[in-house]
C-alpha positions in Angstrom: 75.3 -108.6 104.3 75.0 -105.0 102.8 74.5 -106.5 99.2 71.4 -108.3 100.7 69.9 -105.3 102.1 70.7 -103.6 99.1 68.9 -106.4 96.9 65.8 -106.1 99.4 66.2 -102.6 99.0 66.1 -102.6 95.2 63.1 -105.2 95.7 61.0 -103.0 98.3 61.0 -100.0 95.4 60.0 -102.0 92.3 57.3 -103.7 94.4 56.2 -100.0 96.1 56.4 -98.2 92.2 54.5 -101.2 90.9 51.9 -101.2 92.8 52.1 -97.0 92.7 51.5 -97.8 89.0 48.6 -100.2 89.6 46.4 -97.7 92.0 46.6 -94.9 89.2 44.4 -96.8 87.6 40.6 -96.0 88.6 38.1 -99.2 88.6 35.9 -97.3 86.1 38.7 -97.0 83.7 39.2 -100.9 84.1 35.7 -101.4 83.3 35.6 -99.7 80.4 38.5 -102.0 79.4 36.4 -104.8 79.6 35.8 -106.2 76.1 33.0 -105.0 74.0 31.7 -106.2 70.8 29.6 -104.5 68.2 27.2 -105.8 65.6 27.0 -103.7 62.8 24.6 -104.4 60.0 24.4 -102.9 56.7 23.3 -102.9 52.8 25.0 -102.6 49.6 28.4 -102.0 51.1 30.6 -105.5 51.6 32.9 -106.0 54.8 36.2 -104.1 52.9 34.4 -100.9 52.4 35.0 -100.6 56.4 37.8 -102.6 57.3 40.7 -99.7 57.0 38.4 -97.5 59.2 37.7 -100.7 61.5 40.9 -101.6 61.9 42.4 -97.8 62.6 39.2 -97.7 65.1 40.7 -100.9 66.9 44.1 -99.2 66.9 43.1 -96.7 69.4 40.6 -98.9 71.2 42.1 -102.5 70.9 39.0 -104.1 73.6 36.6 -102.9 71.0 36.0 -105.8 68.5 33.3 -104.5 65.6 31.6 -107.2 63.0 29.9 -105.9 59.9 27.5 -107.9 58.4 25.9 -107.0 55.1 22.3 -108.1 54.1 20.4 -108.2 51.1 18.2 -104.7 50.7 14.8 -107.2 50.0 15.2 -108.9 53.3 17.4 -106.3 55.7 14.0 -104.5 57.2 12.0 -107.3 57.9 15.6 -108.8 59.6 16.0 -105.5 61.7 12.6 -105.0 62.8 12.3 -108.9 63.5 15.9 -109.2 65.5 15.3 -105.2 67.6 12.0 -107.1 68.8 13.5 -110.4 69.7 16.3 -108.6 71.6 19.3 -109.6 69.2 19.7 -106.7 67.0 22.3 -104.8 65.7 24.5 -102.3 68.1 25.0 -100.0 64.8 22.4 -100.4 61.7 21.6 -98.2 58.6 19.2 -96.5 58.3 17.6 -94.9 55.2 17.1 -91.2 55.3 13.5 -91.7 54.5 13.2 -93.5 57.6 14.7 -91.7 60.5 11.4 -91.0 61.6 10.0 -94.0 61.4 12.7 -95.7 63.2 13.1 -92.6 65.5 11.8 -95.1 68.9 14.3 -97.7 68.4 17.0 -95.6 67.7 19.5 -93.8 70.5 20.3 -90.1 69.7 24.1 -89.3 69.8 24.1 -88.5 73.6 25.3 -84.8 74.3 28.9 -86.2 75.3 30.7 -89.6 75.0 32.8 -91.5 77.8 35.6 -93.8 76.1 38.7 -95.4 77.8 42.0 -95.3 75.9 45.1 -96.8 76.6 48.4 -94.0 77.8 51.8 -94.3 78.7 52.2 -93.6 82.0 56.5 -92.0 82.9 57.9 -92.8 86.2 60.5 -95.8 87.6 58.6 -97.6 85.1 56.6 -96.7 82.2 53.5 -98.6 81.6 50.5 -98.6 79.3 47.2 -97.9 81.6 43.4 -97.0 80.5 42.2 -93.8 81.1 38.7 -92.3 81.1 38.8 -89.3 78.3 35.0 -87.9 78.3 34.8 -85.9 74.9 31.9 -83.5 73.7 30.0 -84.5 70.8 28.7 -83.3 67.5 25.8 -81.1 68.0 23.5 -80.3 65.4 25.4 -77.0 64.6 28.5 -79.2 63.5 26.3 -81.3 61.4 24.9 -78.3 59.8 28.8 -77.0 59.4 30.0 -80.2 58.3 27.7 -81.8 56.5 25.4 -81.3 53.1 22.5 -79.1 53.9 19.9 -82.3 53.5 21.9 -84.3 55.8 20.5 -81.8 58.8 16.9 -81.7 57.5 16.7 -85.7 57.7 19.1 -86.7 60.4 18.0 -84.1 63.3 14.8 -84.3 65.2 13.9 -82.3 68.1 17.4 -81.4 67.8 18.7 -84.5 68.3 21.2 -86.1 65.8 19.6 -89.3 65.1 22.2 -90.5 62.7 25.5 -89.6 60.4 26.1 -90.5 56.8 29.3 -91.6 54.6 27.8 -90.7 51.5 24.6 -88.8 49.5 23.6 -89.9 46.5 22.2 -87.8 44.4 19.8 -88.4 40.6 21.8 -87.6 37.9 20.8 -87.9 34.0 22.8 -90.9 32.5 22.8 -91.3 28.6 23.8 -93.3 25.5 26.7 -91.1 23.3 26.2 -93.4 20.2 22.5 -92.9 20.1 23.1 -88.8 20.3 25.0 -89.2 18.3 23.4 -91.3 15.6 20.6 -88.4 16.6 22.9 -86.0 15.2 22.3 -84.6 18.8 26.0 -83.2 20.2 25.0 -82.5 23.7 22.5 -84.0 26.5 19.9 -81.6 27.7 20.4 -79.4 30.8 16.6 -78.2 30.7 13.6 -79.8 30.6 12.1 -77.4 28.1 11.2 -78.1 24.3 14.8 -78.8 23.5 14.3 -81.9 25.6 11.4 -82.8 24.0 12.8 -82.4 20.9 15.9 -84.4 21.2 13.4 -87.4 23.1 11.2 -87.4 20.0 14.8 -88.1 17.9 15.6 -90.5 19.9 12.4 -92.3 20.1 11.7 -94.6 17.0 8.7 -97.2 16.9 8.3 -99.8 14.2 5.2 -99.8 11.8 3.1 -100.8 14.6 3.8 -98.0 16.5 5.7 -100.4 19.0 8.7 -98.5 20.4 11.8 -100.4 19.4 13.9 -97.4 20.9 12.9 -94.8 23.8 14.5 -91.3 24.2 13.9 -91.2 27.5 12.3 -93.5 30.7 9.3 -91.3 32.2 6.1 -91.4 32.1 5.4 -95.0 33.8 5.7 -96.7 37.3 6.3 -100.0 37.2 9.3 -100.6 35.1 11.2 -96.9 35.7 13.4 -97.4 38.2 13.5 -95.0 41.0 10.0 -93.1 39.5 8.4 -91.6 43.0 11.8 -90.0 43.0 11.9 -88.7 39.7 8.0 -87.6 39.9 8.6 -85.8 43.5 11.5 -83.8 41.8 10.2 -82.5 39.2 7.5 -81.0 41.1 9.9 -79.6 43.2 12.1 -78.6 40.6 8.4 -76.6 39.5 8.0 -74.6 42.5 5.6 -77.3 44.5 6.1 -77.7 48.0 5.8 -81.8 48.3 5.3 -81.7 52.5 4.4 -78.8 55.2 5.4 -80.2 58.6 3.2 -83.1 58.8 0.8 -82.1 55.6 1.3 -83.5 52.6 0.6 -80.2 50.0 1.8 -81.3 46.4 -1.2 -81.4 45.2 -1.7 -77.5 46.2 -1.7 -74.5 44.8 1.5 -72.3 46.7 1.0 -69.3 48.4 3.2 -67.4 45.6 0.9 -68.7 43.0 -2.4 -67.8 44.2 -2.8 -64.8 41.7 -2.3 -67.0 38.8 -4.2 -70.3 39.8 -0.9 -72.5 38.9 -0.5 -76.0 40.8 3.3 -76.7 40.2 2.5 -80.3 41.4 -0.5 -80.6 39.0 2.1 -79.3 35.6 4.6 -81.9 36.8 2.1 -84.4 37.0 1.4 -83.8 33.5 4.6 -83.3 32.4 5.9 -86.4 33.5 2.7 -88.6 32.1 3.5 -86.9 28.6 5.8 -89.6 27.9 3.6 -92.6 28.3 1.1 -91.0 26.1 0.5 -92.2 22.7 -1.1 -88.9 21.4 1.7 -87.0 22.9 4.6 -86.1 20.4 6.9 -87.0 23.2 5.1 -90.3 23.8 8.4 -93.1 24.3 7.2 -95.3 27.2 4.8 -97.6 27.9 4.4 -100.8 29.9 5.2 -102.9 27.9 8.9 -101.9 27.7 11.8 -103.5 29.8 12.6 -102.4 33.2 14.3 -98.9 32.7 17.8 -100.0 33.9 17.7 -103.7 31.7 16.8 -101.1 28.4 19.3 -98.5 28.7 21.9 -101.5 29.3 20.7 -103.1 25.9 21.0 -100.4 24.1 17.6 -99.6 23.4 17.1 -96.9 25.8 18.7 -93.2 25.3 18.0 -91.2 28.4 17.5 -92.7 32.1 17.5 -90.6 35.3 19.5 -92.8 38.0 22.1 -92.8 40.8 25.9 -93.4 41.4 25.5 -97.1 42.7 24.3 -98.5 39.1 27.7 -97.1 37.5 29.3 -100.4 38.8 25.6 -102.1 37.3 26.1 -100.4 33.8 29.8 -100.8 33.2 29.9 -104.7 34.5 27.1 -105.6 32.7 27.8 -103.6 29.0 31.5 -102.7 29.1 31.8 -101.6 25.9 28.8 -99.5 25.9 29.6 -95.5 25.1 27.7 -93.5 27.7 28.5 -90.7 30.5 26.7 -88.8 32.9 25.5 -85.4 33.6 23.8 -83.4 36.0 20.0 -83.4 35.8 18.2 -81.4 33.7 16.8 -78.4 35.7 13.5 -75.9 35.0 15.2 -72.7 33.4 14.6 -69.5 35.8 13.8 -71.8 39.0 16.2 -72.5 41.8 18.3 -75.3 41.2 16.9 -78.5 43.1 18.5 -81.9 43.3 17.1 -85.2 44.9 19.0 -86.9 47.3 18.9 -90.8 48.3 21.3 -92.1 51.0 22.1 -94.3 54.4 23.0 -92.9 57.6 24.3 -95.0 60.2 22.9 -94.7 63.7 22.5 -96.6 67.0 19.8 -98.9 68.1 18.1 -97.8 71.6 18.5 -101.7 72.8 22.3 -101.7 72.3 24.0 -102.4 75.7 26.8 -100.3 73.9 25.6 -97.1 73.2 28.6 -94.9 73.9 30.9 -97.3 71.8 28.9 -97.5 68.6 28.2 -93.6 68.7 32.2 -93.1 69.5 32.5 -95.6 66.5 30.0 -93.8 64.2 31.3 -90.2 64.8 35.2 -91.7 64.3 34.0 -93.1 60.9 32.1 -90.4 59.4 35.4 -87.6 60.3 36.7 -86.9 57.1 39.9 -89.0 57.5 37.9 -92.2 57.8 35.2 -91.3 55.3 37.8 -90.9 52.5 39.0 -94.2 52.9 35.2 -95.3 52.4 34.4 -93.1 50.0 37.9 -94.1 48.1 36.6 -97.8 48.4 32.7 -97.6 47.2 33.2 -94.9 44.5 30.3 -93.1 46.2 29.6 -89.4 46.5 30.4 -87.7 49.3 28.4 -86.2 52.7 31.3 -84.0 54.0 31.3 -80.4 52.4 34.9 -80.4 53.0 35.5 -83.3 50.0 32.9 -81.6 47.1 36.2 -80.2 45.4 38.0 -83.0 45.3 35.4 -85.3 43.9 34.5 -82.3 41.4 37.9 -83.3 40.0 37.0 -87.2 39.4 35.1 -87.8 36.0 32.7 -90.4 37.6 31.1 -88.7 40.6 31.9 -84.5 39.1 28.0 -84.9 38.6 27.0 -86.1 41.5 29.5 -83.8 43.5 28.0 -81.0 41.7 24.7 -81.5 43.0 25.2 -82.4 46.4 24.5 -79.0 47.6 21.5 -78.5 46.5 19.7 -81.7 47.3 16.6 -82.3 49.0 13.9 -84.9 49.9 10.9 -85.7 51.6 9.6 -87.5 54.4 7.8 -90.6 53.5 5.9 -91.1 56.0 5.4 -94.4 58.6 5.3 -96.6 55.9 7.6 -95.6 52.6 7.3 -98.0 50.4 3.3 -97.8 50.7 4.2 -94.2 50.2 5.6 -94.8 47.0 3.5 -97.7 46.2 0.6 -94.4 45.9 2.8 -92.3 43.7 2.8 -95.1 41.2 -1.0 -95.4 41.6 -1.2 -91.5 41.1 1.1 -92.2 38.3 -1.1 -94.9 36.1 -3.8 -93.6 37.1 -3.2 -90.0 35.4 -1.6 -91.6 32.6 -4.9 -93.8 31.6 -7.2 -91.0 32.4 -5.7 -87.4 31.8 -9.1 -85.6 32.0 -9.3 -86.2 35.6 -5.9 -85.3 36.7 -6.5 -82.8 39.1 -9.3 -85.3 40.8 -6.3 -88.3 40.8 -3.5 -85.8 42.1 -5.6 -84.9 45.1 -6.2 -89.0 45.9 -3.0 -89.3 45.5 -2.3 -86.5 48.0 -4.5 -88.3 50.4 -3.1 -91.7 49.8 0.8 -90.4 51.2 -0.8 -88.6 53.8 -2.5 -91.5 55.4 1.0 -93.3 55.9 2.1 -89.7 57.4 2.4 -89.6 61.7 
């Protein structure tokens, strides 16, 4: 008899403490248990250059289930735009950082504080794992600024709202060909665009007896077949003391406040500088149209100088791995500031996600420095994090990039970049065929950004 009371004893408490166990547990927290997927879409980058942080991500929030899908860059914002208006876009997307604003009404801002459940032991007569509601602050736009590269803030904070948070920022950088200096009998690549660039481009440059060039020093000059040349143009007129945008004005093609006394339109001298190389009365002249696309030349051997980013390192050494080349900082105007160009992907949240807090507690995990290593360790990219410049100044590949990282820069292009761009290549041919009237095609080309400009 006492044995059976003492069983239904012993059965009374674990049924009592179990279901004690059981009411700790609020119905909030058990919805936020509730399993949650999240589409994340992307470019360039394939599915392994997140899985370590997706699957340390899943660790701690094992409900959460994330699935990255990479497009290709000549169909991804026609997909985006097309899917966000047909209600089946991405939870998590990139973005570029020349179009925050122009995605800025589809995406969500990083909401002032997030609201995530995570699993806890619970200690008693029996421990148990149970969700829990943990409400954490967020990054504010202080942090960013703190945290981040200083161009990361000017592009990814609007009305002080964080609109988005990169893993990397690449940066131009001059890339060139070590047998043709030195078949040049020239020991070292230029760090100033000043006459001993011009010097060692007219070396490098040789033309055949038809004056066809056979071998270019350098790729400026053109549009068409330079890759990356609205970013090259812009930042050499910022590298020359022009101001490319004032709020919502677009100004390069103005004379600066500091330069009124002397007359001098910084935009207008890097105009001509630039175009110098695609003419054929110039003593710099080593481009024209008729060359190979500036990336295809320099791979061939034919092509001494180009101004490019980290991602075609991969391009280059795949394609000619034998070729002798490195890569150095680019070339800066002598006396001026020190002004690098910037091109990179943020990642950010789309306003029609059902899973706002999730993909922003996801995106603010990834971009910690922790996770963005392991990215960064996987792509070979550059970093966004102040607190990794030193280390990557130690690695031979990105020490160039990492050097500049601090002092890049760039522009907003506007509603519409690529028409943007589309009218700095106008500008550009344009001046080249008819340098008389430069001044007269810089200011149409002034007005042609400025009507894709909200």
């Amino acid at each position: 008899m006492n044995k059976k009371i003492i069983a239904l004893g012993l059965l009374f408490v674990f049924i009592v403490t179990s279901g004690f166990g059981c009411k700790t547990v609020s119905p909030q927290a058990q919805q936020a248990m509730q399993p949650v997927t999240l589409e994340f879409w992307g470019v360039f980058d394939d599915t392994d250059a997140f899985q370590a942080i997706i699957e340390k991500y899943k660790a701690l929030h094992p409900n959460i289930t994330i699935n990255y899908h990479k497009y290709r860059i000549e169909e991804y914002e026609n997909e985006l735009v097309n899917s966000m208006a047909e209600d089946r876009g991405p939870d998590i997307f990139m973005v570029h950082n020349t179009w925050v604003k122009k995605y800025s009404n589809k995406i969500f801002p990083l909401p002032a504080q997030i609201s995530m459940a995570y699993q806890v032991q619970k200690s008693g007569f029996q421990q148990e794992t149970v969700p829990e509601i943990r409400v954490t602050k967020s990054l504010t736009p202080s942090d960013v600024q703190r945290s981040f590269v200083d161009v990361v803030a000017s592009d990814a904070i609007l009305n002080n709202q964080i609109m988005g948070l990169p893993l990397s920022v690449d940066t131009l950088a001059l890339f060139y060909n070590k047998d043709l200096f030195n078949s040049a009998g020239i020991a070292n690549p230029p760090q100033y665009w000043d006459q001993v660039f011009q010097q060692d481009v007219k070396k490098l440059t040789q033309q055949d007896e038809k004056r066809n060039i056979i071998q270019s020093g350098v790729a400026l000059g053109g549009s068409k077949n330079i890759n990356r040349f609205s970013d090259i143009l812009v930042t050499l007129m910022m590298q020359n003391g022009s101001k490319v945008m004032d709020g919502n004005q677009v100004i390069f093609n103005q004379v600066p406040d500091n330069q009124v006394s002397t007359g001098y339109n910084p935009g207008l001298g890097a105009l001509v500088f630039y175009t110098d190389f695609s003419n054929p009365v110039k003593e710099v002249y080593s481009w024209n149209d008729t060359l190979p696309n500036s990336l295809d030349m320099f791979i061939s051997g034919n092509l001494a100088m180009i101004l490019d980013y980290s991602y075609d390192l991969a391009t280059i050494k795949a394609r000619a791995p034998k070729m002798n080349f490195a890569v150095v900082e680019l070339p800066q105007i002598a006396g001026n500031p020190e002004i690098n160009f910037a091109n990179y992907w943020l990642l950010t949240v789309a306003k029609k996600s059902k899973s706002q807090n999730e993909a922003w507690d996801f995106i603010q995990f990834a971009t910690k420095e922790e996770q963005a290593k392991l990215y960064l360790d996987k792509t070979k990219k550059p970093t966004a994090l102040r607190s990794l410049v030193d280390a990557q100044k130690a690695d031979p590949d990105l020490a160039p990039f990492a050097n500049q990282v601090l002092t890049a820069k760039s522009w907003y292009h506007g509603s519409n970049p690529s028409v943007a761009e589309d009218a700095l290549g106008t500008m550009i041919d344009n001046a080249a065929k008819n340098p008389s009237q430069m001044k007269d095609i810089l200011d149409f080309g002034a007005n042609q950004v400025q009507q894709t400009i909200q």
